[in-house]
BAFI-3210 file (N, C-alpha, C; in Angstrom, 3 decimals, decimal comma, padded with zeros to 6 digits):
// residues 230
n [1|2|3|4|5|6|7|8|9|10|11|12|13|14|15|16|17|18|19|20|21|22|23|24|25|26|27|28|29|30|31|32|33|34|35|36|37|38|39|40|41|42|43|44|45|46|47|48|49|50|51|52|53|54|55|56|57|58|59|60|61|62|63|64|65|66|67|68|69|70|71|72|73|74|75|76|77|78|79|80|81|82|83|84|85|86|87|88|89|90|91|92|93|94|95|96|97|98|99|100|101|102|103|104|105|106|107|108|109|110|111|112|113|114|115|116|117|118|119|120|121|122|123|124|125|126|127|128|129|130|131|132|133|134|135|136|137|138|139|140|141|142|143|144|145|146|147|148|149|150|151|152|153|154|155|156|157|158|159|160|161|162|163|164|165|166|167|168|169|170|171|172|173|174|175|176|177|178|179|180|181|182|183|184|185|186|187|188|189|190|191|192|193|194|195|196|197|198|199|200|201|202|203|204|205|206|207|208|209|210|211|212|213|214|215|216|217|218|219|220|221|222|223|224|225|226|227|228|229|230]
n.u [153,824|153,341|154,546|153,285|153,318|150,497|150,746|151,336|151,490|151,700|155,293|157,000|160,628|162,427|162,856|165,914|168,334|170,995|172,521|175,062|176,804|178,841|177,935|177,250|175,913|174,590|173,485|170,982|170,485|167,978|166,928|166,660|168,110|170,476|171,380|173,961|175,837|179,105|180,198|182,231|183,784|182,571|180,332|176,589|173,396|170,873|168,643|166,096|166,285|166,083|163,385|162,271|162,603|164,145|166,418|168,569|171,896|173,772|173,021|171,788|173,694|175,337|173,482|172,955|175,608|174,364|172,741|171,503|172,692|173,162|173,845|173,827|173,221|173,778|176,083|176,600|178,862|179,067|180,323|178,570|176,384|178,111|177,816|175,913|173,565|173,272|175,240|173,887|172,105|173,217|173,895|171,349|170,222|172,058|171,120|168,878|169,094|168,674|169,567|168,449|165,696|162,352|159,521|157,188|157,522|158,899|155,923|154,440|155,165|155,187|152,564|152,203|153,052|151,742|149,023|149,339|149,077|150,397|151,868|150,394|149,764|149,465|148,367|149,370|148,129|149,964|148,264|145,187|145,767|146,335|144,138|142,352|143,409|142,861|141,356|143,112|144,803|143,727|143,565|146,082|146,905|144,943|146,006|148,291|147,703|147,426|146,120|143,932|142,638|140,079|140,987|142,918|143,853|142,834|145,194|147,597|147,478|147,316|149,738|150,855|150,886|152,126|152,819|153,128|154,944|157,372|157,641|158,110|160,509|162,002|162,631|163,571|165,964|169,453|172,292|174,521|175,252|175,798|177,300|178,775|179,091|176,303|175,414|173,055|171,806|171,580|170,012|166,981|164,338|164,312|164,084|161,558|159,273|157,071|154,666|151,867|150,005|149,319|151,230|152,504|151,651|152,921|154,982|155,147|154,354|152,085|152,093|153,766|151,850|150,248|151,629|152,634|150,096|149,553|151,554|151,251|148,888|149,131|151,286|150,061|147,681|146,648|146,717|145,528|145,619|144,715|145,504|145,658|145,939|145,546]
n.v [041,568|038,144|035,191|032,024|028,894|027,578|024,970|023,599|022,550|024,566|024,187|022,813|022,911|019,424|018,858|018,896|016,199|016,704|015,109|013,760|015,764|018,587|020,956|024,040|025,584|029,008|030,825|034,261|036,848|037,392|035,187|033,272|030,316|029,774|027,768|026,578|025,006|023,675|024,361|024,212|025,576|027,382|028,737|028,577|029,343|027,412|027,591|028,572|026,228|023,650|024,007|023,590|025,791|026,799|025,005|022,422|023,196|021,662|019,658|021,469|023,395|021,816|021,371|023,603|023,936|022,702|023,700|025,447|027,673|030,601|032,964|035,432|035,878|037,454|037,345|038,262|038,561|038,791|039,487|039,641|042,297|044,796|046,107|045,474|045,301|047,912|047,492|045,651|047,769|049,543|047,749|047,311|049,057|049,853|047,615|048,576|050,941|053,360|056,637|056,115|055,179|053,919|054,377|053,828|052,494|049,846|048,932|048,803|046,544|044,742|044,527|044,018|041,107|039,940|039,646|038,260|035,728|033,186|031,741|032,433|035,046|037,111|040,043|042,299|045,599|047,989|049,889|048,867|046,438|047,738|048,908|046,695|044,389|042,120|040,403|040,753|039,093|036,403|036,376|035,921|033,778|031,674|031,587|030,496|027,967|027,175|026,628|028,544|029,124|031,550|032,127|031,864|033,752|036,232|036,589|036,703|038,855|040,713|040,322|040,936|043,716|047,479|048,863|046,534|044,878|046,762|046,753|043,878|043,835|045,323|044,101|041,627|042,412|042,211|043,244|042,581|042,023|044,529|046,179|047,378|050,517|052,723|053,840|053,752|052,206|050,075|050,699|049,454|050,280|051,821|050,337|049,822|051,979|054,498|053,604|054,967|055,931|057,903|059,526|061,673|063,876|065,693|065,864|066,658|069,209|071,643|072,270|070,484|067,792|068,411|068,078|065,155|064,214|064,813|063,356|060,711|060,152|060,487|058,955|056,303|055,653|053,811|051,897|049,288|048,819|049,678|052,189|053,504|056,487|057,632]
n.w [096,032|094,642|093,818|092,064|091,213|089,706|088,621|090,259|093,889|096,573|097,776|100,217|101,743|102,467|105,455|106,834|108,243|111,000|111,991|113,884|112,432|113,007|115,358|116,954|119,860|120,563|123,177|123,093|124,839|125,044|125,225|123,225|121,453|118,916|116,557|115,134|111,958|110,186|107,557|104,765|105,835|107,053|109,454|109,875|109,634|111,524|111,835|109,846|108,339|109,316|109,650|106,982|105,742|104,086|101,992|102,288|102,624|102,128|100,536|098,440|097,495|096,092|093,764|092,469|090,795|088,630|087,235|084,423|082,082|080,660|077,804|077,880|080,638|083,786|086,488|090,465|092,747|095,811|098,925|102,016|102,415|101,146|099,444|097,386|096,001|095,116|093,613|091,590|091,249|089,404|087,146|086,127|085,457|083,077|081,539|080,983|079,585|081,140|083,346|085,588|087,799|087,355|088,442|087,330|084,944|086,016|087,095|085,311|083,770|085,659|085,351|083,213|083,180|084,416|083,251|081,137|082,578|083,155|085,167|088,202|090,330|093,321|094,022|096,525|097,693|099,905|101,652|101,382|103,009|105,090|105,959|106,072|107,415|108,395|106,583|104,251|105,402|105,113|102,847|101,776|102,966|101,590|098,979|099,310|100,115|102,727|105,776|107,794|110,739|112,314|114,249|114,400|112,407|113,796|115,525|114,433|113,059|115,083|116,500|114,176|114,177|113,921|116,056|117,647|116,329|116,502|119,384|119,632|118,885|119,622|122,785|121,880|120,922|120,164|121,805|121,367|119,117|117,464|115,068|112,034|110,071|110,618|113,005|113,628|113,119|114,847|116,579|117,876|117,897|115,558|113,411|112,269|110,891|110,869|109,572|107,898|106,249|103,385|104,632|102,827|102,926|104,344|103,729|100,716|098,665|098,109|094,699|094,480|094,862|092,698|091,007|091,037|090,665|087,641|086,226|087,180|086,057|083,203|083,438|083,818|082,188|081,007|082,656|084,796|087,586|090,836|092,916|095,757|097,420|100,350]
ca.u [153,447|153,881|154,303|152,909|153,311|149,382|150,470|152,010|150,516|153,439|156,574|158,331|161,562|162,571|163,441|167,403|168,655|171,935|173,045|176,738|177,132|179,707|176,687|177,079|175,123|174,512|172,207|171,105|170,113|166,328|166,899|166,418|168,789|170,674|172,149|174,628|176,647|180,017|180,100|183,350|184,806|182,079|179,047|175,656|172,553|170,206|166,809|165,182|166,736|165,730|162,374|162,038|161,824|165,226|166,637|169,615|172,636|174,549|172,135|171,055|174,130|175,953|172,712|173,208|175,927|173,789|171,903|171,331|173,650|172,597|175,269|173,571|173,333|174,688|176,153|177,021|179,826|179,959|180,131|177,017|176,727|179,423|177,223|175,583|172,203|174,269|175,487|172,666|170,838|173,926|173,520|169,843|170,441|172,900|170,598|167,359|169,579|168,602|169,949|167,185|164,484|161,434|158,679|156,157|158,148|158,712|154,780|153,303|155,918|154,351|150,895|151,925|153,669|150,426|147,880|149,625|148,745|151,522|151,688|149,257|150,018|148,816|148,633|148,810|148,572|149,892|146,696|144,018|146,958|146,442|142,946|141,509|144,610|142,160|140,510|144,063|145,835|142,833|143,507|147,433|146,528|144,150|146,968|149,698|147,127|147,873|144,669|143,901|141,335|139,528|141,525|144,584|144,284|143,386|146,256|148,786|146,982|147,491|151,126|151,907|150,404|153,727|153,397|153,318|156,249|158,697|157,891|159,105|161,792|163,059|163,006|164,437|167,053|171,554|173,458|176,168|175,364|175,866|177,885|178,462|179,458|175,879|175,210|171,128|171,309|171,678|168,968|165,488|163,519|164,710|163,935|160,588|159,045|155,750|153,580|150,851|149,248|148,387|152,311|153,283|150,946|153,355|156,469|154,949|153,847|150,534|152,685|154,575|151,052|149,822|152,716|152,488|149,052|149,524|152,556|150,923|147,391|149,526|152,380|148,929|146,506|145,924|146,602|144,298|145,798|143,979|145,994|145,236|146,937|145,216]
ca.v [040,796|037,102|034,410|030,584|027,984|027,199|023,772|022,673|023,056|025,228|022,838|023,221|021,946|018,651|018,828|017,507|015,585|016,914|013,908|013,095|017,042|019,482|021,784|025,084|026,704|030,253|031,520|035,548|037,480|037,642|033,483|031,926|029,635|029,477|026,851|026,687|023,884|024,257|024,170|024,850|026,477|028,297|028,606|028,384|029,193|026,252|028,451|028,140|024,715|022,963|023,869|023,421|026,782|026,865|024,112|021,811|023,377|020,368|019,340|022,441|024,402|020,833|020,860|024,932|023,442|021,722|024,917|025,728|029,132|031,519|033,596|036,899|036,095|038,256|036,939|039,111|037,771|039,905|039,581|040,087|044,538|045,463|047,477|044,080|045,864|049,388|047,339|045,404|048,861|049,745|046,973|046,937|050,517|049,760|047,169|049,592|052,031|054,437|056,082|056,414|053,792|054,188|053,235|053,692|051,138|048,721|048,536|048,175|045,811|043,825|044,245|042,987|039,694|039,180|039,848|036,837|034,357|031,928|031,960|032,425|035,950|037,240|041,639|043,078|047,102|048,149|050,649|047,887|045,624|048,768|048,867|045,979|043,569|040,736|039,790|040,543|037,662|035,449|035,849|035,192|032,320|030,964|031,762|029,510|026,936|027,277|026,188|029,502|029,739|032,602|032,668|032,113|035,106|037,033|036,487|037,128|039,982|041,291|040,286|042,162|045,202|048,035|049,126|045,363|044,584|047,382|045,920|042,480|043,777|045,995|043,028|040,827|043,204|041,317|044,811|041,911|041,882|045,606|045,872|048,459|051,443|053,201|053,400|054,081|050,614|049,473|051,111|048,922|051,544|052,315|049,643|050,140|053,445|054,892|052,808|055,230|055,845|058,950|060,301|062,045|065,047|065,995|066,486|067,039|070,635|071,302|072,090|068,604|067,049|068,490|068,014|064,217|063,615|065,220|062,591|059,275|060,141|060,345|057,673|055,504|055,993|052,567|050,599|048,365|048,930|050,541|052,747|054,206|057,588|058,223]
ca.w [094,863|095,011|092,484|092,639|089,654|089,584|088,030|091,317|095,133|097,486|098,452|101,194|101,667|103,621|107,285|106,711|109,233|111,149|113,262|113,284|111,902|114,103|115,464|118,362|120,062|121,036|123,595|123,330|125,741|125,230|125,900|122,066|121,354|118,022|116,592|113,513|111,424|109,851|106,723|103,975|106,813|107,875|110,514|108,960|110,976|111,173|112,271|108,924|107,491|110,386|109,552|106,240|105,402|103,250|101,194|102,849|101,506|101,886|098,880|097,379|096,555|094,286|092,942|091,521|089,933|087,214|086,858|083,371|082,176|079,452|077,504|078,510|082,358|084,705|088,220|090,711|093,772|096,603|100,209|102,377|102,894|100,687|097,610|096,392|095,717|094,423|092,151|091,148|090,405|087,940|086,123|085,777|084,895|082,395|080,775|080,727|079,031|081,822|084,354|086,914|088,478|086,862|089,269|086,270|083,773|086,756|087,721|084,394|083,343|086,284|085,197|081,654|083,182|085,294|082,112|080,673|083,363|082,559|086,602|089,482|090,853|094,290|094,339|097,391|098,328|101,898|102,177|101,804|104,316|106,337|106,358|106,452|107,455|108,492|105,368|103,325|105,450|104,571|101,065|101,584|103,373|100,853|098,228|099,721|100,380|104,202|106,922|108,532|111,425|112,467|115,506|114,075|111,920|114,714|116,674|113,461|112,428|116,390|116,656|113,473|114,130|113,650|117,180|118,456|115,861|117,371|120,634|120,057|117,647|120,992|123,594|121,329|120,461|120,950|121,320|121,054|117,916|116,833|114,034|110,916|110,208|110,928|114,363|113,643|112,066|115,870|117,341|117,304|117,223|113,971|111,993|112,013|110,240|111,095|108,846|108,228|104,711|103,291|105,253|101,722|103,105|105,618|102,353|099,625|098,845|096,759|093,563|094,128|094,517|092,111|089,480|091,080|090,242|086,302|086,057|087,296|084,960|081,869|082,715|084,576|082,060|080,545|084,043|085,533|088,903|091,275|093,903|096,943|098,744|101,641]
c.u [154,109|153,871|154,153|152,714|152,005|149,479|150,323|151,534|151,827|153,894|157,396|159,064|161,829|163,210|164,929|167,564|170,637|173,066|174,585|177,697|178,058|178,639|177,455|176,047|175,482|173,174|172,173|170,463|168,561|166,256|166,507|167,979|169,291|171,491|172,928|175,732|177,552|179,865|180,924|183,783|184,127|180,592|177,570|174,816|171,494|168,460|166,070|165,445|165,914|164,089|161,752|161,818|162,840|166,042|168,179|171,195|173,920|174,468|172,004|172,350|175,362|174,788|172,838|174,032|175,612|172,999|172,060|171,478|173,460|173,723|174,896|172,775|174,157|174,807|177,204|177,488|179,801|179,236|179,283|177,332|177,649|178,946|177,001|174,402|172,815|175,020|174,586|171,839|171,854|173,963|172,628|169,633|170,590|171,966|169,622|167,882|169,314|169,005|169,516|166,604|163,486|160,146|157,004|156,609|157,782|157,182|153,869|153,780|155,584|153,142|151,127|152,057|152,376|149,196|148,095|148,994|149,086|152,042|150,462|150,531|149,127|149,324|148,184|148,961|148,727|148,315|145,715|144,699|146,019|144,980|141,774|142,793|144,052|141,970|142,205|144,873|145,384|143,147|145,177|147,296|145,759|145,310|147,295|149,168|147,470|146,483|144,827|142,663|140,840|140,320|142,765|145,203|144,369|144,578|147,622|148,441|147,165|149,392|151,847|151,829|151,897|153,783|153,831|154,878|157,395|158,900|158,470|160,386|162,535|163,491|163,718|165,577|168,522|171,787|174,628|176,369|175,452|177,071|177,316|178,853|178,427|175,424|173,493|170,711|171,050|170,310|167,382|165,056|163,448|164,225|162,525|160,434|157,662|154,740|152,169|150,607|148,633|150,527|152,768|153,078|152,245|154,664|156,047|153,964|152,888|151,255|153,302|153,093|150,428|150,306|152,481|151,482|149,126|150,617|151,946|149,506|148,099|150,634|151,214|147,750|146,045|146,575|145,532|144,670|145,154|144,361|145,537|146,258|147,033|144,104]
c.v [039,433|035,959|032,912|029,974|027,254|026,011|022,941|023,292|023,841|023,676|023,502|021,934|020,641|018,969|018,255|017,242|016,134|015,825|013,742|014,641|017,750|020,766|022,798|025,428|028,074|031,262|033,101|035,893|037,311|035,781|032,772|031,884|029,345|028,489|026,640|025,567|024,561|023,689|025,073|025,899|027,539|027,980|028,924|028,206|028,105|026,223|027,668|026,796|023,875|022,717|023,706|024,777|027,071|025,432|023,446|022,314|022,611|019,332|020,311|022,700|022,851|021,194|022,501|024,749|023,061|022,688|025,450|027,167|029,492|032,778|034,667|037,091|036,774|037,984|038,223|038,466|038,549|039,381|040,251|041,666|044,780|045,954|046,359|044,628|047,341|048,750|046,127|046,252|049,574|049,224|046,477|048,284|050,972|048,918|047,583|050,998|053,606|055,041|056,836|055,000|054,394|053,318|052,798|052,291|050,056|048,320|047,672|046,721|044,446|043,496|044,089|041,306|038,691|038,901|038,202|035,282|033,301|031,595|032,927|033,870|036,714|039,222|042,094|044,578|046,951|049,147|049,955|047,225|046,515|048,786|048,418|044,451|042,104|039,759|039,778|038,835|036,448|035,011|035,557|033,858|031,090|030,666|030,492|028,270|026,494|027,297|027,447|029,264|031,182|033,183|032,380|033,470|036,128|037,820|036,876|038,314|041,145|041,291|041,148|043,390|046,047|048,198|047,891|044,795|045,409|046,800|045,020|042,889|044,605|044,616|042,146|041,187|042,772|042,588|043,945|041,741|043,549|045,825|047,431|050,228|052,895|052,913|053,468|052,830|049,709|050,004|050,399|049,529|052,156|051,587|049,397|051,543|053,496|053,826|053,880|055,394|057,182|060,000|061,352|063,330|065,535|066,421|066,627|068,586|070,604|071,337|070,393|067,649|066,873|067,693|066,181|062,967|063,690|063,846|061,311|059,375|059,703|058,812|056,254|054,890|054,554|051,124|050,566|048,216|050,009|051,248|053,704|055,510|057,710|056,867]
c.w [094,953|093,755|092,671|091,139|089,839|089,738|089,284|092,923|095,411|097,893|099,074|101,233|103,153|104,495|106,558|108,048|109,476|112,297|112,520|113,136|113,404|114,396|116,900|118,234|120,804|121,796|123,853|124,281|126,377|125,760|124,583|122,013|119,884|117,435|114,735|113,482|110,665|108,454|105,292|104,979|107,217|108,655|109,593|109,905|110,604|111,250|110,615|108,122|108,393|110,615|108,445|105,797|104,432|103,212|102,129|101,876|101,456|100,478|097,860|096,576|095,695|093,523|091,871|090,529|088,363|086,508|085,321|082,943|080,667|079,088|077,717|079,932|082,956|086,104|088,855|092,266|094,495|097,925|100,975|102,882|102,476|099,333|096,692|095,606|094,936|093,375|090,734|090,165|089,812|086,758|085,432|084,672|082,986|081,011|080,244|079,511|079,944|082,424|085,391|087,358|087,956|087,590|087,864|085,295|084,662|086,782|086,809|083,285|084,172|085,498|083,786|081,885|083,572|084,210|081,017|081,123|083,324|084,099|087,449|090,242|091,822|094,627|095,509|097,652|099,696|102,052|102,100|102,736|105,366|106,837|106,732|106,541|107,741|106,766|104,059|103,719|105,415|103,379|101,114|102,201|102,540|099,261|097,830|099,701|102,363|105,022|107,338|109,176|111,495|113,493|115,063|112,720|112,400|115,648|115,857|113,123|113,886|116,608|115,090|113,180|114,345|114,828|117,993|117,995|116,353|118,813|121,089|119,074|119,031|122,335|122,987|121,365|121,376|121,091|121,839|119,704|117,152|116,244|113,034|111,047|110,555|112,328|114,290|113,750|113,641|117,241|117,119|117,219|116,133|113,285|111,789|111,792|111,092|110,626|108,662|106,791|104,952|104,481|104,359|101,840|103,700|104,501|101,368|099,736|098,181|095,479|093,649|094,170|093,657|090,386|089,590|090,082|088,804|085,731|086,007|086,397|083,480|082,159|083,368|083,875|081,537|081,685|084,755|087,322|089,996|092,807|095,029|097,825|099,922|102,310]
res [x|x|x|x|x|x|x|x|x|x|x|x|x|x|x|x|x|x|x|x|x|x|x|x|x|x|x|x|x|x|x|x|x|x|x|x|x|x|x|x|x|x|x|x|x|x|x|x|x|x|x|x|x|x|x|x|x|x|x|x|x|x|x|x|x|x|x|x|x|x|x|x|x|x|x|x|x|x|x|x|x|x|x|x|x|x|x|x|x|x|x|x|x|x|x|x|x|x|x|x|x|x|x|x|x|x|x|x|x|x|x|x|x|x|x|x|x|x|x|x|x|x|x|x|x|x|x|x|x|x|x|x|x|x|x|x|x|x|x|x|x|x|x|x|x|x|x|x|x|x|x|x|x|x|x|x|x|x|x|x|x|x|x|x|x|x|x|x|x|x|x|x|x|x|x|x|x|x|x|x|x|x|x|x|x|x|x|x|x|x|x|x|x|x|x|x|x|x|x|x|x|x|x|x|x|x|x|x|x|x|x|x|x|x|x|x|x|x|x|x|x|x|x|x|x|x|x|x|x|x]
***
């Protein structure tokens, strides 16, 4: 699900310029080349700045500064993989009065924000993705406002097929970079799943499908969303 301020086309951010800057590099294995700036005493990779794809944070983060602070905001400080998201979903918890995830609340809580139309919202399912992946990355393309050929959807729609994505996610793969206390987490092969639609057969029993289906009719019944299993 994606969100676009109608009023305004997409903006990407400016190219900054790093001349003069204290820059390394680091070449991996597979042969790309990374390159990072120092910055408050630390290294800062320059991949997506460099392309405009994230904001100069030489600029950006004074400018958070000025950011406009609400007496029932909640910030949350923590060092990257140390239970930032675990504690995220305590405090979301905490504010819902619940203490579960409710994929029913979350969905239709979407499909109220979207019924509004106070923003340009783009719904995608993975089982239409899955099934007809051409014609979906047409319509993300048309979205963003992004030129797509015919042959350049081809060729994205080929390179991100799941078996093609484990492929380059294994050649790519530093094991100088393995790190963490799960060792799975280091295995490429892992970080891709199956991808298949319709997998739920294979764990769920007929009573759990059944009990499933009785659950999403009643907590479903006045959504306009239209889901797919299989």
């Amino acid at each position: 699900m994606a969100n676009q301020n109608p009023e305004k086309p997409p903006k990407k951010y400016d190219i900054a310029s790093f001349e003069g800057e204290e820059i390394i590099e680091r070449k991996c294995p597979s042969g790309y080349t990374a390159r990072y700036i120092k910055l408050h005493e630390h290294w800062k990779p320059l991949e997506f700045i460099e392309t405009g794809f994230a904001p100069d944070p030489r600029t950006h983060v004074p400018e958070l500064r000025k950011m406009e602070v609400f007496d029932d905001d909640v910030f949350i400080y923590a060092y990257p993989k140390c239970g930032t998201h675990w504690i995220w979903e305590m405090i979301f918890m905490l504010h819902k009065g619940k203490g579960r995830f409710d994929f029913f609340d979350y969905v239709k809580e979407w499909e109220n924000e979207i019924k509004k139309k106070k923003r340009n919202y783009l719904c995608l399912y993975y089982e239409e993705m899955k099934k007809d992946p051409l014609t979906t990355l047409k319509s993300l393309a048309e979205y963003l406002g992004i030129p797509c050929s015919d042959t350049l959807a081809e060729e994205i729609v080929h390179k991100c097929k799941i078996e093609n994505l484990r492929i380059a996610n294994r050649e790519k793969f530093d094991h100088r970079n393995q790190s963490g206390p799960n060792p799975e987490m280091n295995d490429p092969d892992k970080m891709y799943r199956k991808g298949e639609v319709g997998d739920w057969k294979n764990w769920f029993t007929v009573a759990q499908s059944e009990e499933f289906d009785r659950v999403f009719r009643k907590k479903m019944a006045d959504s306009d969303f239209q889901f797919a299993f299989e």
